[in-house]
C-alpha distance (Angstrom), angle and dihedral (degrees) to the residues before:
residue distance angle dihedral
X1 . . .
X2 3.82 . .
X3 3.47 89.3 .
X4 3.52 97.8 48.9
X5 3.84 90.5 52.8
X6 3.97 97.0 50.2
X7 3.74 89.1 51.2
X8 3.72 90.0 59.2
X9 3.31 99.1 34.9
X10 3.70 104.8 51.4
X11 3.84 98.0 52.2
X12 3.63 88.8 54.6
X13 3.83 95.4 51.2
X14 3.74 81.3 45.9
X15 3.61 97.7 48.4
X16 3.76 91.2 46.4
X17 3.81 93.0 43.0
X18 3.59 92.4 61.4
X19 3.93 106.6 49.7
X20 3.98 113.5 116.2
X21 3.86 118.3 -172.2
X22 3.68 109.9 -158.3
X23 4.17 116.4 -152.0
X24 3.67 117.2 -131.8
X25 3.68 84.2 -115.4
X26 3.57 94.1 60.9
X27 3.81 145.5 59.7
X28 3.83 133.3 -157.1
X29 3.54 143.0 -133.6
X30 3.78 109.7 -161.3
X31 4.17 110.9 -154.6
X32 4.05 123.2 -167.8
X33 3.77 114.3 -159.5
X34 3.61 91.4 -18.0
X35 4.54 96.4 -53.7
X36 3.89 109.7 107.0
X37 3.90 105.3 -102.1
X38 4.01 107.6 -173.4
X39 3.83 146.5 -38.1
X40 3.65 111.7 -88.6
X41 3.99 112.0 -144.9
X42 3.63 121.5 -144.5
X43 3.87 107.6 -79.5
X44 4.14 148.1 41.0
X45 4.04 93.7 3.8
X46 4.14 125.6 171.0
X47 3.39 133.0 -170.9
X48 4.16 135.9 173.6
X49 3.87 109.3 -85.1
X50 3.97 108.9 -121.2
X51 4.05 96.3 13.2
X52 3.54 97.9 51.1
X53 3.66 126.9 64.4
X54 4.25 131.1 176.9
X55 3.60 133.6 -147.0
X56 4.25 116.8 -168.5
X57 3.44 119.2 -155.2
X58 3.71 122.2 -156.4
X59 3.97 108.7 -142.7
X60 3.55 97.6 175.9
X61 4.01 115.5 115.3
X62 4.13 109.1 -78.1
X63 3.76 133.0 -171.1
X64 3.38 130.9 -136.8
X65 3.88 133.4 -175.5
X66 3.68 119.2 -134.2
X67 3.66 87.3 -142.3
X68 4.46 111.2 -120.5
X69 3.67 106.4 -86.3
X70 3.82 132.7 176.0
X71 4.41 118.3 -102.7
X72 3.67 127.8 175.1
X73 3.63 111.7 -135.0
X74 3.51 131.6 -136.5
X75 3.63 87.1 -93.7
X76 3.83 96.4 51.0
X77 3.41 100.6 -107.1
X78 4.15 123.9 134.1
X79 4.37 107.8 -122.2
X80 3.55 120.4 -176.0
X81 3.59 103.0 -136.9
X82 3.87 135.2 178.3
X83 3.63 134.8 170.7
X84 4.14 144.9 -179.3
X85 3.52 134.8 -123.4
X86 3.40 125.5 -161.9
X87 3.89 124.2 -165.9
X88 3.93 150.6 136.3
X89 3.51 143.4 -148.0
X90 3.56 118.7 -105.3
X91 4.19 109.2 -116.9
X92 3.85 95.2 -139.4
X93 4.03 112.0 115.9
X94 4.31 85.5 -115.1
X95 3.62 92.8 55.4
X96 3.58 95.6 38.5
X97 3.90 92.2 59.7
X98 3.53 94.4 39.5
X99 3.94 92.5 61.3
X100 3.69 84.1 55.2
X101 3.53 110.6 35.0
X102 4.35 100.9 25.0
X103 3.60 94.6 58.2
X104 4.06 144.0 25.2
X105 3.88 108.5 -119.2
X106 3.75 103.3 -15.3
X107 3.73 94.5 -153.2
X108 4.06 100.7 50.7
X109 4.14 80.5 48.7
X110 3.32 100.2 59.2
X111 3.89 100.1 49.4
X112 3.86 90.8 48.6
X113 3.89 85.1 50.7
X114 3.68 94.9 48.9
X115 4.27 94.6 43.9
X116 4.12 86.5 52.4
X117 3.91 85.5 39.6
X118 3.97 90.6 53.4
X119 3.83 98.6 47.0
X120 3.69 93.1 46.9
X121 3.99 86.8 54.8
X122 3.89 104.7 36.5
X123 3.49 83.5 36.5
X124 4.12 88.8 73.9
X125 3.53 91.0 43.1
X126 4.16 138.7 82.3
X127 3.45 118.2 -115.7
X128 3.87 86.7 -116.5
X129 3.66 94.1 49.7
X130 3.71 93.3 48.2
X131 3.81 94.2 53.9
X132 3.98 88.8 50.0
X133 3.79 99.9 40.4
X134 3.96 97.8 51.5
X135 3.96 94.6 136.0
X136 3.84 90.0 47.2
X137 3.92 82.9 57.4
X138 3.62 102.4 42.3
X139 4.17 80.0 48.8
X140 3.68 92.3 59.5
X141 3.93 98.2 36.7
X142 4.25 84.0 52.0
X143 4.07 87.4 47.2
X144 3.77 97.8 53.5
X145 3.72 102.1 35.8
X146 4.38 89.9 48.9
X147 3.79 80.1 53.4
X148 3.30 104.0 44.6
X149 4.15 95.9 43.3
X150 3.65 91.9 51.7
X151 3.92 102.2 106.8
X152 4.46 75.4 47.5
X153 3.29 96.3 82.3
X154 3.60 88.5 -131.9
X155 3.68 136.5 115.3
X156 4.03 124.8 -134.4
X157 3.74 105.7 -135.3
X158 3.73 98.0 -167.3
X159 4.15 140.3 -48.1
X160 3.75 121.6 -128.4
X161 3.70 120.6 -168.0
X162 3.62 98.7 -136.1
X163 4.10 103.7 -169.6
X164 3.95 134.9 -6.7
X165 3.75 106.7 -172.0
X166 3.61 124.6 -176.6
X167 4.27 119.3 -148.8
X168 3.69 116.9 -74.2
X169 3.69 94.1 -102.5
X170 3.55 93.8 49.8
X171 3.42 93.0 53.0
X172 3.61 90.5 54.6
X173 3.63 90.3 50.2
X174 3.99 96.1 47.9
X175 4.16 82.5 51.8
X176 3.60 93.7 48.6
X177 4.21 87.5 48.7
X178 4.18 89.7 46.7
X179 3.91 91.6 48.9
X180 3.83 95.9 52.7
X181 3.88 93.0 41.0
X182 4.15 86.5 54.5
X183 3.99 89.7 37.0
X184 4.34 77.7 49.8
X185 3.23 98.4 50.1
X186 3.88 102.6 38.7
X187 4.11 87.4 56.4
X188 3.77 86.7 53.4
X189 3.79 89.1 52.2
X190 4.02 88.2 45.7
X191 3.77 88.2 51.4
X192 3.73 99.3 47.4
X193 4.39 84.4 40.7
X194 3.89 82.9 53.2
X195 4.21 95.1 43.1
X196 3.40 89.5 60.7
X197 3.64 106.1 45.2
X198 3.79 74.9 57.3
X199 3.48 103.4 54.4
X200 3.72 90.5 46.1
X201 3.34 93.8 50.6
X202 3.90 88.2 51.1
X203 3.81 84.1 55.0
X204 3.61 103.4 47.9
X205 3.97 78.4 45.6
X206 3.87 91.7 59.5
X207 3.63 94.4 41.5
X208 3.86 94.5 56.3
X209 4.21 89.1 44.1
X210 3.96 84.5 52.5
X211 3.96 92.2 43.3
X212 4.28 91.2 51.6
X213 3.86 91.7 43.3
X214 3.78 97.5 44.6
X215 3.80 81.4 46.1
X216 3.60 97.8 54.1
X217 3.50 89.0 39.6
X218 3.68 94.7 61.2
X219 3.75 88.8 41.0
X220 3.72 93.9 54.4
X221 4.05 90.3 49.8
X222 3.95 89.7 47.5
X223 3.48 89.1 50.7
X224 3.85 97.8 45.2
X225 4.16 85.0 49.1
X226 3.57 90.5 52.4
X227 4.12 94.8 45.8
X228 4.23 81.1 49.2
X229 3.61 91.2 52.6
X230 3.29 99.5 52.5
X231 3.88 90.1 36.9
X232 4.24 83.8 59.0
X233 3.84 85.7 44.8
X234 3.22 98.5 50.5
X235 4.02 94.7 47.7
X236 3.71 87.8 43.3
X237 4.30 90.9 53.4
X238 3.60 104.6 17.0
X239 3.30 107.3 35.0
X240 3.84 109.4 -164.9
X241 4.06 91.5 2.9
X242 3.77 91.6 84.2
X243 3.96 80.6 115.2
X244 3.19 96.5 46.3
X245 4.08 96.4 50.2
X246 3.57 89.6 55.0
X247 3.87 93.7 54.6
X248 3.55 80.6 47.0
X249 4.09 93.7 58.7
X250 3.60 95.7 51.5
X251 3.50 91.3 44.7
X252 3.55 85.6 58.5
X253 3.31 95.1 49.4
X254 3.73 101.3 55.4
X255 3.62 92.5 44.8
X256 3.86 89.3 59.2
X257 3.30 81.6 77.9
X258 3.64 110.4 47.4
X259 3.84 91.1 -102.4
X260 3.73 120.2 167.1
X261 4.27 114.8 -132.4
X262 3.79 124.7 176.5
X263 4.13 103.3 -141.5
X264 4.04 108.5 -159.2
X265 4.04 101.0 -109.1
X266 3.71 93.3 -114.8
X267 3.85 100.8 46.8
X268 3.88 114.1 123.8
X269 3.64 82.8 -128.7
X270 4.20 93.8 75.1
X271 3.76 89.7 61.8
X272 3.71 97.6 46.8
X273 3.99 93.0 46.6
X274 3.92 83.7 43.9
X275 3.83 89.0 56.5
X276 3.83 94.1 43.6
X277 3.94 84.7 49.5
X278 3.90 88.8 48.6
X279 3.91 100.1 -105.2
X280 3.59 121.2 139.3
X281 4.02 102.3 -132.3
X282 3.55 116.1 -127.5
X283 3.98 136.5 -115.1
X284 3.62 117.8 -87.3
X285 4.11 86.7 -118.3
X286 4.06 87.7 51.9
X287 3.83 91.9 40.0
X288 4.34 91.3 51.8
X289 4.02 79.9 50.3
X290 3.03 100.9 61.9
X291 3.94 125.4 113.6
X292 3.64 124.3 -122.0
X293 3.65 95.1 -111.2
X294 4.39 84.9 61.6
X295 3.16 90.5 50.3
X296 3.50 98.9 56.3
X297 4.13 89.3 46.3
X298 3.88 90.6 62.2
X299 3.91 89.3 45.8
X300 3.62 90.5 68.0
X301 3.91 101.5 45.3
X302 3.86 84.2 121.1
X303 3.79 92.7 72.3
X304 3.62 95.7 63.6
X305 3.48 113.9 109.0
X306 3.10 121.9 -105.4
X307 4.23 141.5 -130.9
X308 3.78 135.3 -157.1
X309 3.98 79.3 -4.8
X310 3.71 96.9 -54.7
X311 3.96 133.4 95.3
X312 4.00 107.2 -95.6
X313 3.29 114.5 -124.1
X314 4.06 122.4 -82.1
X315 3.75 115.9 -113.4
X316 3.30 118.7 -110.4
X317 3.92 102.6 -105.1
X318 3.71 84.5 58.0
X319 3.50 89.6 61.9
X320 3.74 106.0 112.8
X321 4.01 115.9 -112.1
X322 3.68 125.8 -146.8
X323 4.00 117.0 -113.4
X324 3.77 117.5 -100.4
């Protein structure tokens, strides 16, 4: 009876001891007594307890950090860099047992290959240069490692160069250097901003100078027209009294408003304001008789007042008399 129940247990524990279920994510590498047997597929798998022995390998796309390490520059200064690799192994059988049997811990190897791969590039470069030329480094780092993890049976995906810091009082330094270049250049803008106002101003200047003179310019002509019309006008009507109608304009004028003139007694220009006034001018016997205090009447004839802009005519006792 014993017997009977080890010889149908044991082959179950066996059979049940030696199932493998393989994720679609995975592959496998089945070993017997330590020789590589066969490639396990994703799925129901089973192998002999004991003897057999099996290795899954993911081959999905995995990330690794480089880990941030200290590299002098070109330019002797210290940067903290770090960086990321992403990658996968390839799910052919070839591959597969290359991962395992090509190299000792694929993952640890690749992030001591990339560190060694990043100081030997930064390490040609300024710290400047490095921060500005970070696809040009990821380019390289993706180069060397593909070549390098050939025989892997892996495939590098891509690199990304994750930080390059420079020491703390570098950094202060660099910040320093970026706020005077923007302080530099904003003044520069302010300057130009303020040369232009400037320069418009200058114009708008210029344009008003040219507006006044052209204005006085045409104001002068008009006025020189109207002085030669009346010039022909005069000539035309009063014939050698041109003078004499201009003294009568400005005498005009000033009367408009009320303005007292003293006329010399024996100026043409009594008689003709006497006639525009309505008084008959006098012979130039009755005129030398005159007495003193005459005289001095027809020196004022500008204060009389005046309507519709002309002196009114004098009465008729105001009329000067000749002396007996």
């Amino acid at each position: 009876m014993y017997v009977l129940f080890l010889a149908v247990v044991v082959p179950v524990v066996g059979f049940l001891a030696g199932i493998r279920v393989v994720r679609p994510t995975h592959k496998g590498l089945v070993e017997r007594l330590g020789k590589y047997r066969r490639f396990a597929s994703p799925g129901f798998n089973w192998i002999i307890p004991v003897i057999d022995r099996m290795i899954q390998v993911n081959t999905t796309e995995q990330m690794v950090d480089a880990q941030p390490q200290e590299i002098i520059t070109n330019d002797n200064l210290n940067a903290r860099v770090d960086a990321q690799v992403y990658f996968k192994v390839k799910d052919d059988e070839a591959s597969v047992k290359s991962s395992q049997y090509h190299v000792n811990n694929y993952k640890n190897q690749i992030v001591n290959l990339a560190r060694t791969t990043l100081r030997n590039i930064i390490g040609t470069l300024t710290l400047k240069s490095a921060n500005s030329e970070r696809d040009n480094i990821n380019g390289a780092l993706l180069t060397t490692l593909s070549k390098e993890t050939m025989s892997w049976g892996m495939a590098i995906v891509r690199t990304e160069l994750k930080e390059i810091d420079p020491p703390k009082d570098v950094q202060e330094t660099m910040n320093k250097v970026v706020k005077a270049e923007n302080e530099k250049v904003a003044a520069l803008d302010f300057a130009n901003a303020v040369e232009r106002q400037a320069d418009g101003e200058k114009r708008a200047a210029i344009k008003r100078a040219e507006g006044i003179k052209q204005a006085k310019i045409l104001a002068a002509e008009g006025e020189a027209q109207a002085i030669r019309l009346v010039n022909e006008a005069a000539n035309t009507y009063f014939v050698g009294n041109a003078q004499l109608l201009r003294k009568l304009e400005a005498l005009e004028k000033s009367m408009s408003h009320n303005a007292k003139i003293v006329i010399p007694s024996g100026s043409e220009l009594v008689n003709v304001i006497g006639e525009l006034a309505g008084v008959v001018p006098l012979p130039e016997a009755a005129r030398g008789r005159t007495t003193e205090e005459e005289r001095q009447r027809l020196a004022v004839l500008a204060q009389v007042p005046q309507r519709d802009g002309k002196p009114a005519a004098l009465r008729e006792r105001d009329r000067p008399q000749p002396v007996p």
